[in-house]
C-alpha positions in Angstrom: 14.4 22.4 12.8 12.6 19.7 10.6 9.8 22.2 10.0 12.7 24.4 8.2 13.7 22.0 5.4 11.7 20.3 2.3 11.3 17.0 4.5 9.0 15.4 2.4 10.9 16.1 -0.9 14.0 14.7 0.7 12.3 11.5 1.3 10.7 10.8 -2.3 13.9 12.4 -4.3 16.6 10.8 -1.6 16.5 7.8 -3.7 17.1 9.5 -6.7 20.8 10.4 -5.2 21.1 6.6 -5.3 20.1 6.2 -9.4 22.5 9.0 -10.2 25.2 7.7 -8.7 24.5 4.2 -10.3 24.2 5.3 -13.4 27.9 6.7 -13.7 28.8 3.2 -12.3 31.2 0.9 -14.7 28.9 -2.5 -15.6 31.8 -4.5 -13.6 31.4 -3.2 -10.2 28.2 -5.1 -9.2 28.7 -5.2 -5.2 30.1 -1.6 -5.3 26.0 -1.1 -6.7 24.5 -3.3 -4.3 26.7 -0.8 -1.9 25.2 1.9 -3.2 21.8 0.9 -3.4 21.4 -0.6 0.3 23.4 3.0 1.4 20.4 4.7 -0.3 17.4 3.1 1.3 19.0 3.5 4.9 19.6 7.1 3.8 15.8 7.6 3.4 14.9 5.2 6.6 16.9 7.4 8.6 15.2 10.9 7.0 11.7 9.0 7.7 12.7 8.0 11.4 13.7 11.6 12.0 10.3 12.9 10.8 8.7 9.8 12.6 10.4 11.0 15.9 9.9 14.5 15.3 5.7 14.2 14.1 3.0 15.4 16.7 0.6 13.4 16.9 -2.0 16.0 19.1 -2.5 18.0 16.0 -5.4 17.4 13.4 -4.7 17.6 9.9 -1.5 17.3 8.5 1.7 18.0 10.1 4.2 18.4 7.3 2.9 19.8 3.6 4.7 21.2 0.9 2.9 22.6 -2.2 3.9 24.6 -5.3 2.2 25.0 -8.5 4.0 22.9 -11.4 1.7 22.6 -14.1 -0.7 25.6 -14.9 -2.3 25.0 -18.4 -4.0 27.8 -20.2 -7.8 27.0 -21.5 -9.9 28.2 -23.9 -11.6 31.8 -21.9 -14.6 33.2 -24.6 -17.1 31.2 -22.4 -15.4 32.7 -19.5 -14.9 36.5 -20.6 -18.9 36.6 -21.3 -19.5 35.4 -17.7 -17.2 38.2 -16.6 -14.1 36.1 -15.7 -10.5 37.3 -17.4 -8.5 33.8 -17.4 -9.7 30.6 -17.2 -6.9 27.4 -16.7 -6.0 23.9 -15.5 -3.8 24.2 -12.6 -1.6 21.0 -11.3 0.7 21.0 -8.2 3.6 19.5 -6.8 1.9 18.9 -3.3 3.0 16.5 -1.1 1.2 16.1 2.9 1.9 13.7 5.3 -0.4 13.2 7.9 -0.6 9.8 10.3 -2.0 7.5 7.7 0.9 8.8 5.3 3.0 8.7 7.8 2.8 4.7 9.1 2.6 3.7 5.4 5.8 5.7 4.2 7.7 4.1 7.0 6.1 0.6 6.5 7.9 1.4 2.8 11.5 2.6 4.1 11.7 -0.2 6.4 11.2 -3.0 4.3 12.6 -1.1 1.0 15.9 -1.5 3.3 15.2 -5.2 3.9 14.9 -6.0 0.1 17.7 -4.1 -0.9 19.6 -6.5 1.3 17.7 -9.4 0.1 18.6 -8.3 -3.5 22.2 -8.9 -2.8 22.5 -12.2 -4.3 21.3 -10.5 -7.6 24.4 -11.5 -10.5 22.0 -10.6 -13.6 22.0 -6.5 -14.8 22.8 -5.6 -11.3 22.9 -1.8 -12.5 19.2 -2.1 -14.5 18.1 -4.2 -11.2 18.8 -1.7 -9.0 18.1 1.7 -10.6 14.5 0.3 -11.2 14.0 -0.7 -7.9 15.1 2.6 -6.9 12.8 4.3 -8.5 10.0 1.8 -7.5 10.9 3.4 -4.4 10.4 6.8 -5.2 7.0 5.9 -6.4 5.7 4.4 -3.7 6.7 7.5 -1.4 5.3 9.5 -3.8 2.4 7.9 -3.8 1.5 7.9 -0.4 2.4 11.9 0.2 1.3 13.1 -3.2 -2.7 15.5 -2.1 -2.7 16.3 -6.2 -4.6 14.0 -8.1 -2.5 14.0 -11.4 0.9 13.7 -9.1 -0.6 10.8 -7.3 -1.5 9.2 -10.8 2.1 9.8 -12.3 4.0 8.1 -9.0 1.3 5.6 -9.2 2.1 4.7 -12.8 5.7 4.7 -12.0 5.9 1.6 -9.7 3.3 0.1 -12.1 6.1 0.3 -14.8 9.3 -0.3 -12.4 7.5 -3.7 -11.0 6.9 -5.0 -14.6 10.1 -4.8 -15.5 11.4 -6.4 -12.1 9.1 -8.9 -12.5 9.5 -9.7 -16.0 13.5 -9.6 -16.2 14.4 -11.0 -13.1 11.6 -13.4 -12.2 11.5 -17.0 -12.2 10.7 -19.2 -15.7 7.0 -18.2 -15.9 8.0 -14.5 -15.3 6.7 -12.7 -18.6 3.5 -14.3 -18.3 3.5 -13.2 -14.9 4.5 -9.7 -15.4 2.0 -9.2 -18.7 -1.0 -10.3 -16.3 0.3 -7.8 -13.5 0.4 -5.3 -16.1 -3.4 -6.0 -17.9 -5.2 -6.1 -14.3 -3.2 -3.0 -12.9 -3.2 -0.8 -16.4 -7.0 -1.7 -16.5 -7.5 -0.7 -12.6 -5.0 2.2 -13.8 -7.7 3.2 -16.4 -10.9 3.2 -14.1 -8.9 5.4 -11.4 -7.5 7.7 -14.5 -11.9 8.1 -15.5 -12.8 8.5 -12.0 -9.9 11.4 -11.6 -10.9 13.4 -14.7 -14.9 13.4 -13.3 -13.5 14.8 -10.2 -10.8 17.4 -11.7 -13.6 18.5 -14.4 -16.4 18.9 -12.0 -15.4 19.4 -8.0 -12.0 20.3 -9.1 -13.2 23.8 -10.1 -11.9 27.1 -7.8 -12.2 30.8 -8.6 -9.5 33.1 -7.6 -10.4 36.4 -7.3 -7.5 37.6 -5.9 -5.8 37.5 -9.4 -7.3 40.2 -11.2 -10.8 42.6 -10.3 -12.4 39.7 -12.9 -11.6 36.7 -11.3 -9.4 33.7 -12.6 -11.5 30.6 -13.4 -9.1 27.3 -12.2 -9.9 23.5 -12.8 -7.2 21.5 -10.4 -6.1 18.3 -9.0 -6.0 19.6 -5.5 -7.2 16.8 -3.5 -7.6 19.3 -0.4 -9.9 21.5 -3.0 -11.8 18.4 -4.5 -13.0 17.7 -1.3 -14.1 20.7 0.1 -15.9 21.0 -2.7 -17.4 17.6 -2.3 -18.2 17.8 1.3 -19.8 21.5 1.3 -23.2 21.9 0.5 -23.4 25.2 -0.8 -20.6 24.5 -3.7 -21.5 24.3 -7.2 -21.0 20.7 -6.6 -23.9 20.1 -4.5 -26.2 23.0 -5.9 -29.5 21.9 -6.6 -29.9 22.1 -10.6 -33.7 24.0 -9.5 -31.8 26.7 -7.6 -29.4 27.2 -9.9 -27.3 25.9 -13.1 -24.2 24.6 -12.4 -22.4 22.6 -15.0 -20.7 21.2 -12.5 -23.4 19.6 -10.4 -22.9 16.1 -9.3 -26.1 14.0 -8.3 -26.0 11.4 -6.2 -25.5 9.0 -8.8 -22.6 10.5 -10.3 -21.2 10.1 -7.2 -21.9 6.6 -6.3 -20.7 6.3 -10.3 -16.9 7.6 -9.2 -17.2 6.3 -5.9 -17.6 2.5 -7.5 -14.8 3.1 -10.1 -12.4 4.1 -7.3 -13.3 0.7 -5.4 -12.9 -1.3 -8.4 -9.6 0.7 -9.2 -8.1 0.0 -6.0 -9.6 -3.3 -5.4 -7.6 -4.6 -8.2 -4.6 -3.5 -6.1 -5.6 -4.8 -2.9 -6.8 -7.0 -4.3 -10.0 -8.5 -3.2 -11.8 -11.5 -5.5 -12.5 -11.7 -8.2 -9.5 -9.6 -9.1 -6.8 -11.4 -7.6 -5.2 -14.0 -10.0 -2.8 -11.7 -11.0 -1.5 -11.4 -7.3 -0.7 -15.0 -7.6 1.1 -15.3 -10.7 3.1 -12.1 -9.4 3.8 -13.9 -5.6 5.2 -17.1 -7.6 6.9 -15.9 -10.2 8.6 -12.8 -9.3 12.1 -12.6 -7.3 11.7 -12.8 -3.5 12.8 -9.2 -3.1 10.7 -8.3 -5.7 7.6 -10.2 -3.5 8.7 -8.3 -0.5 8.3 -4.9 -1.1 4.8 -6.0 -3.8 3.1 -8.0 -0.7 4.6 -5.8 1.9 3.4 -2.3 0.5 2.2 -2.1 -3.0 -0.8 -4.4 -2.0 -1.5 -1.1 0.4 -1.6 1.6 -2.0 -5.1 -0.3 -3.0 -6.2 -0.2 0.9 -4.6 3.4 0.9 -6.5 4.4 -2.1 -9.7 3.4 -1.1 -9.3 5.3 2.3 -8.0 8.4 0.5 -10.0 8.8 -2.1 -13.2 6.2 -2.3 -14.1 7.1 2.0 -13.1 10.7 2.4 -14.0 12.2 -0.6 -17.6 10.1 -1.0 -18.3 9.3 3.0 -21.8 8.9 2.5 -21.7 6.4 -0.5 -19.0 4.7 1.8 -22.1 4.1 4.2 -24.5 3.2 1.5 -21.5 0.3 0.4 -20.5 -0.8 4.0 -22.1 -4.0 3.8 -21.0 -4.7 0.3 -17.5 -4.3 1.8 -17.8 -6.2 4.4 -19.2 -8.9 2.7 -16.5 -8.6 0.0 -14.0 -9.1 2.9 -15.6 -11.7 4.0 -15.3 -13.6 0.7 -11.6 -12.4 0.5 -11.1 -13.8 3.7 -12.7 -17.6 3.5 -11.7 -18.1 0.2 -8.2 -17.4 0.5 -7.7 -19.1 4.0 -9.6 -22.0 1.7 -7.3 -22.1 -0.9 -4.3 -21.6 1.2 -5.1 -25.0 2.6 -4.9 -26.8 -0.5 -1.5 -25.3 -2.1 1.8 -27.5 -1.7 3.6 -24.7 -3.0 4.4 -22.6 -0.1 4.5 -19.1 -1.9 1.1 -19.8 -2.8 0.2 -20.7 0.5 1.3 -17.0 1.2 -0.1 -15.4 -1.6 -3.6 -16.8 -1.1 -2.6 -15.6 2.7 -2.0 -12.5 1.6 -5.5 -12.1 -0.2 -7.5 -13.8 3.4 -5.2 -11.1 5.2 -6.4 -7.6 2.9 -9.9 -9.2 3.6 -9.7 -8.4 7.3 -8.6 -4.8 6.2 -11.9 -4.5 4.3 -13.5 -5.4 7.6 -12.1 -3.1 9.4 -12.8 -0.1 6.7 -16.3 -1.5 6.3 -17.0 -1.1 9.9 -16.8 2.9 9.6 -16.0 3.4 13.0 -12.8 4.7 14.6 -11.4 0.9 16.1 -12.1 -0.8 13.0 -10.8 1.7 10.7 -7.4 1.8 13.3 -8.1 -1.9 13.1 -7.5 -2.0 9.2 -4.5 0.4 9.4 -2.7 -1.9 11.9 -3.5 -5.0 9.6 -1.8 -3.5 7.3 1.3 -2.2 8.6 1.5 -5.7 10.1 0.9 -7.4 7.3 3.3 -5.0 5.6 6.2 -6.5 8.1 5.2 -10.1 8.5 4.8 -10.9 4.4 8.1 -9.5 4.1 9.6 -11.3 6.3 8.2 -14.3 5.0 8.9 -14.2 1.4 12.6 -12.5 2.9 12.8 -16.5 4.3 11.3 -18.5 1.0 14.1 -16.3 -0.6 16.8 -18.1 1.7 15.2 -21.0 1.4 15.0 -21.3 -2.1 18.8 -20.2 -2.9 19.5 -23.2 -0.9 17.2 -26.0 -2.0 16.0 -24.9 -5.3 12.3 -25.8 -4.3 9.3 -24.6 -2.3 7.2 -27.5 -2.5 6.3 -28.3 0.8 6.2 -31.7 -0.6 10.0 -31.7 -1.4 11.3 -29.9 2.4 11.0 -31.2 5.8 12.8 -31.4 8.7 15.2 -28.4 8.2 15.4 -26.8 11.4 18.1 -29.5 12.2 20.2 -27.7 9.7 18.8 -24.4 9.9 17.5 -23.7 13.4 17.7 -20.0 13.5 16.1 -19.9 9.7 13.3 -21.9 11.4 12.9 -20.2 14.6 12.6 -17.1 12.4 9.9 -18.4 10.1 8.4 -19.6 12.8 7.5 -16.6 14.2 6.5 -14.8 10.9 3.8 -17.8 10.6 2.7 -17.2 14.5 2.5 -13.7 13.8 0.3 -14.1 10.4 -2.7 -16.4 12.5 -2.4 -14.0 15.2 -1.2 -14.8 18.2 -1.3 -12.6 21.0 1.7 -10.6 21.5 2.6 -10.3 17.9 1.5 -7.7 15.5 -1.0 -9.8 13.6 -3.4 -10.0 16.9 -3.6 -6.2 17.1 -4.7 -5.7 13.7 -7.4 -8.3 13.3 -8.8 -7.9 16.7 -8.7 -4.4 16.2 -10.7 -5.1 12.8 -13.1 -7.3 13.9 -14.0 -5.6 17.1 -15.2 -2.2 15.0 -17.0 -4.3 12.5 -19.0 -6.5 15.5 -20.6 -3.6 16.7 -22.1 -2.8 13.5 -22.5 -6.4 11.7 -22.2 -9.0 14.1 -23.2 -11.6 11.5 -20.5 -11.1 9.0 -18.3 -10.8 12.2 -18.4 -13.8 13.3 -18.4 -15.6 9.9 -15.0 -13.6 8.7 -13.6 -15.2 12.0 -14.1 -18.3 10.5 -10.9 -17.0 8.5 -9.3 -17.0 11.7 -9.2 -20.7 12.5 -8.6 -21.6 9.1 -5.3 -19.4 8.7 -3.9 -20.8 12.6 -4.4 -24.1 10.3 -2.9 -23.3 6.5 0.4 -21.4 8.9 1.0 -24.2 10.7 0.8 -26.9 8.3 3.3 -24.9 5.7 5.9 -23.8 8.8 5.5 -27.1 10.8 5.9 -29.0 7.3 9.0 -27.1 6.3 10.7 -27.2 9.9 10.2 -30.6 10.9 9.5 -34.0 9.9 11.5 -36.3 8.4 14.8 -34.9 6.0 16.1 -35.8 2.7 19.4 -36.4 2.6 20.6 -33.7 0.3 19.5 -30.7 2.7 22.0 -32.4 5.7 24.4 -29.6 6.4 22.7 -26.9 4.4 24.2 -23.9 5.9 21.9 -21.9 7.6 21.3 -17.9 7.1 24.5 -15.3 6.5 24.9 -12.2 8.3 23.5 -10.1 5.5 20.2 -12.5 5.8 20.2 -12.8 9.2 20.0 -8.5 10.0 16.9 -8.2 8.2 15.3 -11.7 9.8 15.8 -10.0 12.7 14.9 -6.5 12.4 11.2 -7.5 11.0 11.2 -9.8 13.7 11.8 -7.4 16.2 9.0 -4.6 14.8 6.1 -7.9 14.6 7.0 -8.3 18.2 7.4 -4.5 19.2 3.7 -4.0 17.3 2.5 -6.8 18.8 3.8 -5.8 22.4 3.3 -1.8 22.1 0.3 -1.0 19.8 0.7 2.2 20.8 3.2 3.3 18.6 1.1 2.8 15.7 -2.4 4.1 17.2 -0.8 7.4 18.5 -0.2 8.8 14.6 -3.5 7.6 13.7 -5.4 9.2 16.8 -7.3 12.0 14.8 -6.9 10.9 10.9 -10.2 9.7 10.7 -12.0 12.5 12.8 -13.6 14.8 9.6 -14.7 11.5 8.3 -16.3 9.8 11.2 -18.1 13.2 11.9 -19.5 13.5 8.5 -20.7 9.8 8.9 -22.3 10.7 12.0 -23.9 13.9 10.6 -25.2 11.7 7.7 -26.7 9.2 10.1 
């Protein structure tokens, strides 16, 4: 029955229903919006659990698509004509594809999409603005990771680029502008490298001819990511053609490709981010509104992880090889310095951000490892990730309504007030060093297990990281919960139903990952097949 109906259009548009309905909203009725709003993201949760339930994971490739063409732009065709070709044009489509790794990372983004909406319900400033934009932050990010059309994937991209400014800016804390003007500068400049690298690619492997169109032949440039790379990957395409057998104006040597392959990394390295393009992320983590934090640290941070494997891995596998080690020792960096530097912060949102940056180092372990159990490995991390930031910035949120500070210096003690609050966060920080029956042990040991069998060194240096986050958790949970109390947190209420639900939903997936991997390696069983065999051929 699902394979019947536009699934995937439902999921990225079903938000949409949500900003219409807002829209004709009177300013007045605030929590008749919040209503609305929450409605909508469980809307889409329950269309992405119904494709989740339905998806079948012993296929290869993907197992929902949907593609018509949207944008076909007539070119210039005199060149053409004299090479005996009738039309020559730039073709883009509306082609969305969802196959494992789309599918764990759309419902990493319904699930806690829900979770902020409900954390957003204390919002009292332009509830209808607030909203509508994160909304559509929403659509973006669905769009993002289902859109197989390069300028589609650009224009959802830009779309929660411009949505999280304005959430960040208008509704952030005092050093909010500043915070959303460096988001934007770091994200329009890694915006600007991925636009160059996309035009190289559309204006060289983009190319098709159709000779079904006409006894001439219709000459095409397109954003088809499917085309792009079987353009890339066969050797016989104009692509690959040696310039001495014959010439191609579209020829791409080796270090044209290594050029594109680089700009990608930098693009989405920005977004990861890995160091040195990370102070952004912590401006962004401190300043922005806890709901706002959840969904950036929870998923937007894994559009960068999500681009690289897209685009910088499948389309250039063997450049990926050549740069292995320069990822792994970027992760590396990413991983000690943040652990570092989380150790040093007595602001406990910046213990987490610089948590957040040690965590998307293990990631680039896993991806640098280039082997099916690291790559799995990085995928976990970052669903888990995805869950267990959320949940944490879902408690600072609570926290902060009630106390007005995060300064670890300034709280103590507060599980006598607020025992479930701190049982809660308690688990989210047991979960982030990676104990064993939570979600954070699966992705790690996943990642470091694929990358020891190719660089045992680095290996066993990132798991420095390890020790040195079980120490930064700890001392920012243990300091909050216990100790000794000041007197104005006795009888601070602890958390309200509408805080409590979430708590215990993202609770209850850290534990289910952590307990049941399987859920999460079954959709991912064959995703990296094409690319591990064309690493192996290369070999």
């Amino acid at each position: 029955m699902i394979a019947n109906i536009p699934i995937l259009t439902l999921i990225v548009l079903s938000p949409l229903l949500g900003v219409l309905i807002l829209l004709f909203m009177p300013q007045d009725k605030s929590r008749a919006m919040k209503v609305i709003a929450i409605a909508s993201t469980v809307l889409t949760l329950g269309l992405v659990t119904w494709m989740y339930a339905a998806y079948d994971y012993s296929g290869k490739g993907t197992a929902y698509e949907e593609n018509v063409r949207w944008i076909n732009i007539a070119l210039n065709k005199e060149f053409m004509i004299e090479q005996g070709f009738a039309s020559y044009s730039i073709q883009f489509n509306y082609h969305l594809a969802m196959d494992g790794i789309s599918l764990l990372l759309v419902l990493l983004t319904a699930v806690v999409s829900v979770m902020a909406a409900l954390a957003s319900f204390h919002i009292k400033k332009r509830t209808k603005m607030y909203f509508i934009l994160f909304l559509l932050l929403e659509v973006g990010m669905f769009g993002v990771f289902m859109a197989r059309d390069l300028f589609l994937f650009f224009l959802f991209f830009e779309v929660t680029l411009v949505a999280t400014y304005f959430l960040i800016g208008i509704w952030g804390y005092g050093g909010r502008e500043r915070a959303a003007n460096k988001f934007l500068i770091y994200n329009g400049f890694g915006s600007a490298l991925m636009l160059i690298a996309f035009v190289l690619l559309i204006a060289t492997a983009g190319f098709t001819i159709d000779t079904a169109a006409n006894a001439q032949g219709h000459y095409m440039y397109s954003g088809s990511l499917s085309t792009i790379m079987q353009n890339l990957l066969d050797p016989n395409s104009y692509v690959n053609m040696n310039p001495e057998q014959m010439t191609s104006a579209f020829f791409m040597s080796e270090g044209m490709k290594t050029t594109i392959f680089v700009l990608l990394l930098v693009a989405f390295g920005i977004k990861l981010p890995f160091f040195p393009f990370h102070t952004w992320m912590l401006k962004v983590h401190n300043e922005a509104p806890p709901a706002v934090v959840m969904i950036h640290s929870g998923i937007l941070l894994k559009m960068g992880a999500y681009g690289l494997i897209r685009f910088a891995l499948f389309l250039f596998p063997h450049q990926a090889e050549s740069w292995s080690t320069t990822l792994a020792i970027l992760g590396v960096v990413n991983i000690l310095y943040g652990a570092v530097l989380a150790l040093v912060q007595r602001e406990f949102k910046l213990v987490l951000a610089y948590s957040s940056i040690s965590h998307m180092g293990v990631v680039l372990l896993g991806l640098s490892a280039l082997n099916e159990i690291g790559l799995q490995g990085a995928m976990y991390q970052m669903i888990s990730h995805g869950f267990i930031s959320a949940l944490f910035f879902l408690i600072v949120g609570s926290l902060y309504e009630r106390t007005r500070t995060t300064q670890l210096d300034e709280l103590g003690g507060l599980a006598r007030s607020m025992p479930f609050m701190s049982g809660i966060l308690l688990i989210a920080g047991l979960g982030s060093l990676g104990l064993p029956g939570l979600s954070g042990f699966v992705g790690e040991f996943l990642s470091f297990l694929g990358l020891f069998s190719t660089m045992k060194v680095v290996a066993v240096v990132g798991a420095l990281g390890i020790i040195l986050g079980a120490v930064y958790v700890l001392r920012g949970v243990l300091g909050i919960t216990y100790g000794p109390m000041e007197d104005r947190y006795i009888g601070i209420r602890d958390a309200r139903l509408i805080e409590a639900v979430p708590m215990i939903a993202l609770t209850a997936l850290i534990v289910l990952l952590g307990v049941y991997p399987t859920i999460l390696i079954d959709p991912l069983q064959h995703s990296f097949d094409q690319f591990l065999e064309l690493i192996k051929v290369g070999g």
